[in-house]
N, C-alpha and C positions, 0 to 999 in steps of 0.2 A: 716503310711508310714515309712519305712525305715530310709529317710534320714533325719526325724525329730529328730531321737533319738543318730545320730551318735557325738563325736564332734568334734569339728574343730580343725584345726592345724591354724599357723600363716596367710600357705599359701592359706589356704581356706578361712578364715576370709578377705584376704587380696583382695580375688577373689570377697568375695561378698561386698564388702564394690565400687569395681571398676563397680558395678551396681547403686548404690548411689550417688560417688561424682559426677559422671556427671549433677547433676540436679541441685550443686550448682552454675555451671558456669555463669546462666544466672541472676544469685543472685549474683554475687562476690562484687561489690559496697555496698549493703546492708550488706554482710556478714565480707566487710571491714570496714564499721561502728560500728557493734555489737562488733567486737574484740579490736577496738578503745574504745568503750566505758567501754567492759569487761576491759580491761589496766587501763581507771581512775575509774573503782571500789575497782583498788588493791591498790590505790595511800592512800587513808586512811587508810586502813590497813598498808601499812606500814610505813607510819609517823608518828602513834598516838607514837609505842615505842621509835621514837626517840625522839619523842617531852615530852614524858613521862623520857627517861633519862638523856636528858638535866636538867629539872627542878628538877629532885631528887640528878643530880649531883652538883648544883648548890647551892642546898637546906645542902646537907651535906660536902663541901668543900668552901662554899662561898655565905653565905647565903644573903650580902647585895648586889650581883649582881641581886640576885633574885625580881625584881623590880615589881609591879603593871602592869604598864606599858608594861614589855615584857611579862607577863604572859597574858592579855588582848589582843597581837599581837598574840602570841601562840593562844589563843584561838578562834583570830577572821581568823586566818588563818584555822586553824582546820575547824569552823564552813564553810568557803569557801569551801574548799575541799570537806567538808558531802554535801552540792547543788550541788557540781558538780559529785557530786556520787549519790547522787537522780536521779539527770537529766537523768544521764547515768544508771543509772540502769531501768529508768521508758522508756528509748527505747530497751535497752535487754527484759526486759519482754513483751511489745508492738509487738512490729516492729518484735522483733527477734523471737516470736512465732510465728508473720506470715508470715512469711517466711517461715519457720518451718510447714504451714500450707499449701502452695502455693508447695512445695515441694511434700506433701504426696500427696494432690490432682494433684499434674503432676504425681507421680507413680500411680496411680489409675487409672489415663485416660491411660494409657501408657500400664498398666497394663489389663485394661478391653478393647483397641484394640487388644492387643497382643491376648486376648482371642477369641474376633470376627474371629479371623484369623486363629485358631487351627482347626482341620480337625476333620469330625465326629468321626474318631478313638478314637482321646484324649478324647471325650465327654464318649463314651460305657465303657471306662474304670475310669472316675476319678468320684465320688461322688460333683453333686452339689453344696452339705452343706459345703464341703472340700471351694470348692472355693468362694464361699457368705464368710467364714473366713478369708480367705485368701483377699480379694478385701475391705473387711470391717474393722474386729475389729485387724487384723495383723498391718494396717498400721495406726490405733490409734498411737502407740507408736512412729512412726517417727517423727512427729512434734514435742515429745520431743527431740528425739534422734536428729534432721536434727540442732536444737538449740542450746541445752547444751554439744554436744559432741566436737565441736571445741572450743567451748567457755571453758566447764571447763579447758581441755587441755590446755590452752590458758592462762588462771588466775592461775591456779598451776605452770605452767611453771616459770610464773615473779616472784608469791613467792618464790618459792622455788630459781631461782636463783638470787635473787635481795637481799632476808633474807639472803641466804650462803655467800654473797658476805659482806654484812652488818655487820653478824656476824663473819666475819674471821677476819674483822679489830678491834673487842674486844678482841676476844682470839679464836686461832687458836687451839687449843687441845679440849676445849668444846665442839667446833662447829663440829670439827670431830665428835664428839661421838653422839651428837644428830645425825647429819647426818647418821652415819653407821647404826641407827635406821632405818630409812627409808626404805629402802630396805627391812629387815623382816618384818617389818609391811605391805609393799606391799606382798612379798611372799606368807606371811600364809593368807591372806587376799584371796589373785589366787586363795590360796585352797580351799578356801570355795566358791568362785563365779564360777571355775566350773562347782561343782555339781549344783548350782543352773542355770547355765545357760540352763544343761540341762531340769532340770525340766521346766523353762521356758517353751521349746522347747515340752516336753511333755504334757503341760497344753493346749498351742496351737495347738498342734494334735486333742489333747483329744475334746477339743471345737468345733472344725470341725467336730470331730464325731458325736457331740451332738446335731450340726446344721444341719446335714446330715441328721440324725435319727429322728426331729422335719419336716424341710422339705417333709421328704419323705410318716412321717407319716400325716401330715398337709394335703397336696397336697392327696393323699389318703383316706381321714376321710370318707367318702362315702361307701367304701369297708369295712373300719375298724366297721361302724355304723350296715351295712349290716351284718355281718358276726358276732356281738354285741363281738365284740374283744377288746372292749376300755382295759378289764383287761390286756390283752396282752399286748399292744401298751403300756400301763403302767406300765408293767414289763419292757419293753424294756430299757423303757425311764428311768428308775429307773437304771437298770444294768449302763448305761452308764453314769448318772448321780453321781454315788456311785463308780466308777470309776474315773469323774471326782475330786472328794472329794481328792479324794483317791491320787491322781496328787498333788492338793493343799498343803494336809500336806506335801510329803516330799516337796514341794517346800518351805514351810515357816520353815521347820527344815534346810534346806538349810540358807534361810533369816537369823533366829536368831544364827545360828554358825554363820555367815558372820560379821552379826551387833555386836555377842559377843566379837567376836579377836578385832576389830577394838577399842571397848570400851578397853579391855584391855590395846592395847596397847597406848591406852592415858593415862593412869594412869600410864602406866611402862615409859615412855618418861616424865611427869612432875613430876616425884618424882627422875629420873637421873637427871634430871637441877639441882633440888634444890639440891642434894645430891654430885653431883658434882659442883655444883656453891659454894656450901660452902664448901668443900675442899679448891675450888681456891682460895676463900678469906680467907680462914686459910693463906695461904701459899704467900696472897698479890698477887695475879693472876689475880684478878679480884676484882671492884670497885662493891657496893652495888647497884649503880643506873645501871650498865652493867649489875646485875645478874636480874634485873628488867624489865630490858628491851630485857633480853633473856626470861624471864618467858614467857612476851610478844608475843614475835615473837615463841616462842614454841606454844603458843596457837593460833595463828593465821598460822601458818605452820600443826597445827593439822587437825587447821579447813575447810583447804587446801587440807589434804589428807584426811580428812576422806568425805570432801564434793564429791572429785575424787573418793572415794571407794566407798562411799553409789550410785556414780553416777555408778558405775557398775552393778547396778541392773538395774538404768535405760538402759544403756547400754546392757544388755542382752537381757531387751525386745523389746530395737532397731533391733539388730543384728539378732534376730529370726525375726522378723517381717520384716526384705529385704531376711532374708535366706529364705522364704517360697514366698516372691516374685520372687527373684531369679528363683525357683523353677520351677514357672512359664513363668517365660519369656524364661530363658534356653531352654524350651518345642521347637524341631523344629518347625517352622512352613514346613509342609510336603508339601504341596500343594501350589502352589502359580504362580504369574504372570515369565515365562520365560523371559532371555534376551530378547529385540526386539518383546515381544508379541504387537499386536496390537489390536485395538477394531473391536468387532464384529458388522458389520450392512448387512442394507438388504439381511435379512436371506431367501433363497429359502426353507431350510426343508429338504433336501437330505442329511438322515444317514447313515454312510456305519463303520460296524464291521469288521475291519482287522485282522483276527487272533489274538482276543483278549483274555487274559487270566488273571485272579484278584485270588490272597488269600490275607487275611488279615495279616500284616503284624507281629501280635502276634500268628499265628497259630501253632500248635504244626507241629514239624517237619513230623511227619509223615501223617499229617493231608492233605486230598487231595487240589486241587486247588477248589473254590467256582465254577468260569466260565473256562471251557479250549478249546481254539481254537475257538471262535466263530467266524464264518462268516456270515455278514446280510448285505443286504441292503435297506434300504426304504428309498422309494420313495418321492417326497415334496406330501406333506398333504394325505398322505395313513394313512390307521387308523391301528397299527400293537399291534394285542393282545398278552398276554405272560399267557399261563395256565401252570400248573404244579405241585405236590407236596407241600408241604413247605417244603423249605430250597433248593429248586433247583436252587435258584441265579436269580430269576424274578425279585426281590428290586435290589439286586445288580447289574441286569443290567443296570436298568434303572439308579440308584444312581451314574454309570462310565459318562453316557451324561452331567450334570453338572460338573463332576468333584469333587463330593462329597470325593468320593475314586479314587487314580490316578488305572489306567492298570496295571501291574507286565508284560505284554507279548503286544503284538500286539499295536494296536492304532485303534484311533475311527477319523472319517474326519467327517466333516460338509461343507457339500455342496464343497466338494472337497478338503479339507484342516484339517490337523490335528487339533485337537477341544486343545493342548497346545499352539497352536501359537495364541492362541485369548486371550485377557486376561479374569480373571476372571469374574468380574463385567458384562464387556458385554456378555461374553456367557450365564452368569444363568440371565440376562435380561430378552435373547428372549426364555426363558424356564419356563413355568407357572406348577406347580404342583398341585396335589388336591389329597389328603391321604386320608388315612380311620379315623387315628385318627386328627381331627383336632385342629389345637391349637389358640384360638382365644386371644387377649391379653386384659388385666385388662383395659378397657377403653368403650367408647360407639360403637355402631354399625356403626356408620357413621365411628370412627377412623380406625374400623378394616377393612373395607372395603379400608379405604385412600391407607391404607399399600402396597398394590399393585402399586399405584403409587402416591406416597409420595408429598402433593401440591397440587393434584388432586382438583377439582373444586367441589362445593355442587352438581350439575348439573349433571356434567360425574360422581359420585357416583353411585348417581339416576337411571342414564340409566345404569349403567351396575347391579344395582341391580334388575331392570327390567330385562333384557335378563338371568338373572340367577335365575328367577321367585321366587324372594326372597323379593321384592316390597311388594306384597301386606301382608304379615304377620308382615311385619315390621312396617307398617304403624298403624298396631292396637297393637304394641307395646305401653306401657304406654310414653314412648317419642318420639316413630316415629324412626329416625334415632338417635335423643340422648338418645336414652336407654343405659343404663349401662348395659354392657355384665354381670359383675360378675367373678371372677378368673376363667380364665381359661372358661371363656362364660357359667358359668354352668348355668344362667338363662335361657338359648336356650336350644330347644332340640337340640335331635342329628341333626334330617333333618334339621332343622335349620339352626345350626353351619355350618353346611357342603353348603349349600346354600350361605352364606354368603364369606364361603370360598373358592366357585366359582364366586361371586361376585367379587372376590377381584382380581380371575386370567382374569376375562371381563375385568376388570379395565388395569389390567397390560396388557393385548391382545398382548399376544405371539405367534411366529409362530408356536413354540416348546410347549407339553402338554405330562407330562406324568401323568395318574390317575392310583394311588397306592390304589386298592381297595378300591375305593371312595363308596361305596355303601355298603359294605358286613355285616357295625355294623348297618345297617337305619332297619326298619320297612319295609312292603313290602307296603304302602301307601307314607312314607316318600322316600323308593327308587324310586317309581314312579316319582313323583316331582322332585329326585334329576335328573334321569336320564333324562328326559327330558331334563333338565339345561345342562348335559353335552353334547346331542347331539346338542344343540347349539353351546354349548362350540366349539364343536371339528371340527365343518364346517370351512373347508378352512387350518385346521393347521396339521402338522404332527403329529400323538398321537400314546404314548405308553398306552396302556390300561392293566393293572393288575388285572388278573378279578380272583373271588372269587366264583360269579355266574355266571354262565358260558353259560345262556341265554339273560345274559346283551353285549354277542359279539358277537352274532350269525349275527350279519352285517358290522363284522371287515372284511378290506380290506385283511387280510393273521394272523393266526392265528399261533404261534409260541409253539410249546410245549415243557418245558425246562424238564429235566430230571439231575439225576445226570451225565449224557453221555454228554448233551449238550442239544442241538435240533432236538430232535429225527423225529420231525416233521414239516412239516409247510405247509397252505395250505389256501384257506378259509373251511369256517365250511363245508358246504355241499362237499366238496372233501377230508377232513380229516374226517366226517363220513361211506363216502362211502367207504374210507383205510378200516375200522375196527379196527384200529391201538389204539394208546395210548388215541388218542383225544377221540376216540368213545367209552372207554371203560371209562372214567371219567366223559363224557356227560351223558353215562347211570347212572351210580352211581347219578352223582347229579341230573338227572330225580329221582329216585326212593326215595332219601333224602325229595326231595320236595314234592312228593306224603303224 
């Protein structure tokens, strides 16, 4: 993707970071403890050099003040301070990681509804694998970043201003000089984090490839075994791997230029102290125990920026890991409940197609519309079939009644009312589907069957497993109804799976049923079975039927035949045979197929 490799200005950073803080808000208590406690972590560091130039000052201008006694105070105060710098660091690293952990799991939830919510569109165009990375090992890195990024900011700030302030009352020219350090050591420091942030951002791409490319191949291994392509699927996975590699190096040639300046310039920062601390005491500027206890607070100012610089690594993998969140949540949601929608109940089943028209909305310009102008009506619980071609808009129409895909033209009513003023939830309620490919989830038979209506009772299971004549195969399953389906139910057959996945629309008992070539991948013993199940299914409710086999509708109440024109026809069967028209000439074809 594109917008993984580009990078960011202040103002973008500034943009993705306003997706973030909000999640500290219901943290601020907690997160005004950690910055309390981060304050008495710095409290020893910077006492140790005063309390260190006291006794050397004391030591070489006045050595009989220098008493047992205050040095035992000194030290028993010291030791006070390192507990209270335990204490407070043992709930920084505690407390303050989980928070840091409470954080990433709200983006996660937050993140994986926003995803529930995106329309089939987003799905035909984004890779899976992309998003398992994204929802997964992206937001790894924020429980460090939600932690240590207000916090270091936080401890550098009191050093650095509390040291400058410290050291301007020894000597005021010094302190300039170390100071004006500062800044180039951040500078050339930017330069190298950069490049690294990109690569960051390209490792995380790359990764998403590689989950994509595992997935896709994983989920597939069937086809792959079939077809004995494992070599292949292992070149794949090789290329993208060796590309991965290939991301890492420059990213850690990035890392060691970064880590290099940084070492630098701590060696060019404490050999200016000493080199100008001893000028100063040539020339009585400065006391032996000040330049001591600048050595000091120079190394504890080092360890201040270089802890703030090394943290920009963590930092980069923060910032990529909300900017590929971002990414995601930015995503419109297209579809969605209108102002003032209301729920939808007792459904009669009267659909009516108002001069409806749909292209998708990535279509190339010149590209025609999928549906244009359609006009329909049916009737409550008419059984209205859809033949035609492939690619004549049969799925697509029926995928407009839910609202999978919004209209571009016209509108669709439901029992007299535009099917946008109903909210979402309740319209695809009273709308039961049954596909050709069916998708059964990683659990038992009983669970998959629950899915229809979620709570459902052991009992109402049972009977609607019965009416979808999926009872009795199940029962001789090795658990009955707690059989493990297997990923993706592959321990089922087809007519199985599919049975069960009528099962699941008994359960849900809707008035609304559109079957998406529920039959056309079955065996002709297993479509037998299934079909039976659906003409139970379909008693009493209104049905779109997508037929594949075209003797599976010959006692469809009005048979619709889509074309790239529209509906060139519509009729029942025996008066769209006796036409001689489209219907009659694709009836015959698949007589003579079946022959």
């Amino acid at each position: 993707m594109e917008a993984t490799q580009k990078k960011h200005s202040a103002g973008e950073t500034v943009r993705l970071l306003r997706h973030f803080v909000p999640y500290f808000k219901p943290r601020l208590p907690v997160l005004a403890l950690d910055l309390f406690c981060a304050a008495l972590t710095t409290v020893c560091d910077l006492v140790l050099p005063l309390i260190v130039r006291h006794i050397t000052s004391l030591g070489a201008t006045n050595l009989e003040a220098l008493t047992v006694p205050l040095v035992m105070k000194l030290s028993a105060l010291y030791i006070v301070l390192r507990v209270i710098d335990t204490a407070a660091n043992y709930f920084m690293q505690s407390v303050g990681h989980i928070m840091g952990t409470h954080i990433e799991t709200d983006m996660r939830r937050d993140m994986f509804a926003h995803m529930q919510a995106l329309s089939h569109a987003y799905y035909s165009r984004t890779k899976i694998g992309q998003l398992m990375s994204r929802i997964t090992t992206d937001l790894f890195d924020i429980t460090e970043f939600a932690h240590h990024c207000p916090e270091e900011f936080f401890i550098t700030s009191i050093k650095v201003v509390v040291a400058f302030i410290i050291l301007c009352g020894m000597n005021i020219p010094l302190t300039l000089i170390i100071f004006a350090m500062l800044p180039l050591m951040v500078f050339f420091s930017t330069k190298f984090a950069r490049p690294m942030q990109l690569s960051f951002r390209h490792q995380r791409h790359q990764l998403g490839e590689i989950n994509a490319q595992v997935e896709d191949s994983l989920s597939g291994i069937r086809v792959v075994k079939s077809f004995a392509n494992e070599d292949v699927e292992k070149a794949r996975f090789e290329e993208g791997n060796r590309a991965f590699l290939g991301v890492k190096k420059v990213m850690y040639h990035s890392m060691a230029g970064f880590h290099s300046v940084t070492r630098l310039f701590d060696g060019l920062m404490y050999i200016l102290v000493v080199m100008a601390g001893a000028l100063f005491m040539i020339n009585r500027q400065i006391t032996s125990a000040d330049l001591v206890a600048y050595l000091l607070y120079v190394t504890t100012l080092l360890a201040s920026i270089r802890r703030l610089v090394e943290f920009t690594e963590q930092y980069q993998r923060g910032i990529t890991g909300i900017e590929r969140f971002a990414e995601v949540m930015e995503e419109p949601i297209t579809i969605a409940d209108l102002p003032g929608a209301v729920e939808l109940k007792e459904v009669k089943g009267d659909i009516q197609f108002d001069d409806v028209s749909f292209a998708y909305a990535d279509a190339a310009e010149n590209q025609p519309e999928v549906l244009r102008h359609i006009n329909l009506h049916v009737k409550p619980g008419e059984n209205v079939a859809l033949v035609g071609p492939s690619g004549s808009g049969k799925t697509t129409l029926c995928n407009l009644i839910p609202r999978f895909y919004e209209v571009t033209g016209g509108r669709i009513l439901l029992d007299g009312e535009d099917i946008t003023h109903y909210t979402l939830s309740s319209l695809r309620r009273q709308i039961g589907m049954v596909q050709q490919d069916v998708y059964l989830f990683s659990g038992t038979v009983l669970h998959n069957i629950e899915y229809g209506k979620p709570g459902a009772s052991r009992d109402e299971i049972i009977r609607a497993a019965k009416l979808a004549g999926a009872h009795d195969f199940i029962m001789q399953l090795p658990d009955g109804y707690d059989t493990y389906c297997g990923e993706h139910g592959v321990k089922l057959s087809g007519g199985q799976k599919q049975r069960v996945s009528i099962a699941r629309v008994f359960l849900k008992n809707p008035p609304l049923l559109i079957l998406d070539e529920a039959t056309s991948a079955l065996d002709n013993e297993s479509e037998h079975l299934v079909q039976r199940s659906l003409e139970t299914l379909m008693k009493g409710r209104t049905t779109f039927t997508i037929a594949h086999r075209l003797t599976t509708i010959r006692n469809a109440d009005t048979i619709l035949v889509l074309t790239d024109e529209g509906i060139v026809e519509q009729g029942s069967h025996d008066e769209l045979m006796a036409k001689r028209g489209t219907y009659y000439g694709l009836y015959r074809l698949y007589q003579s197929e079946e022959e």
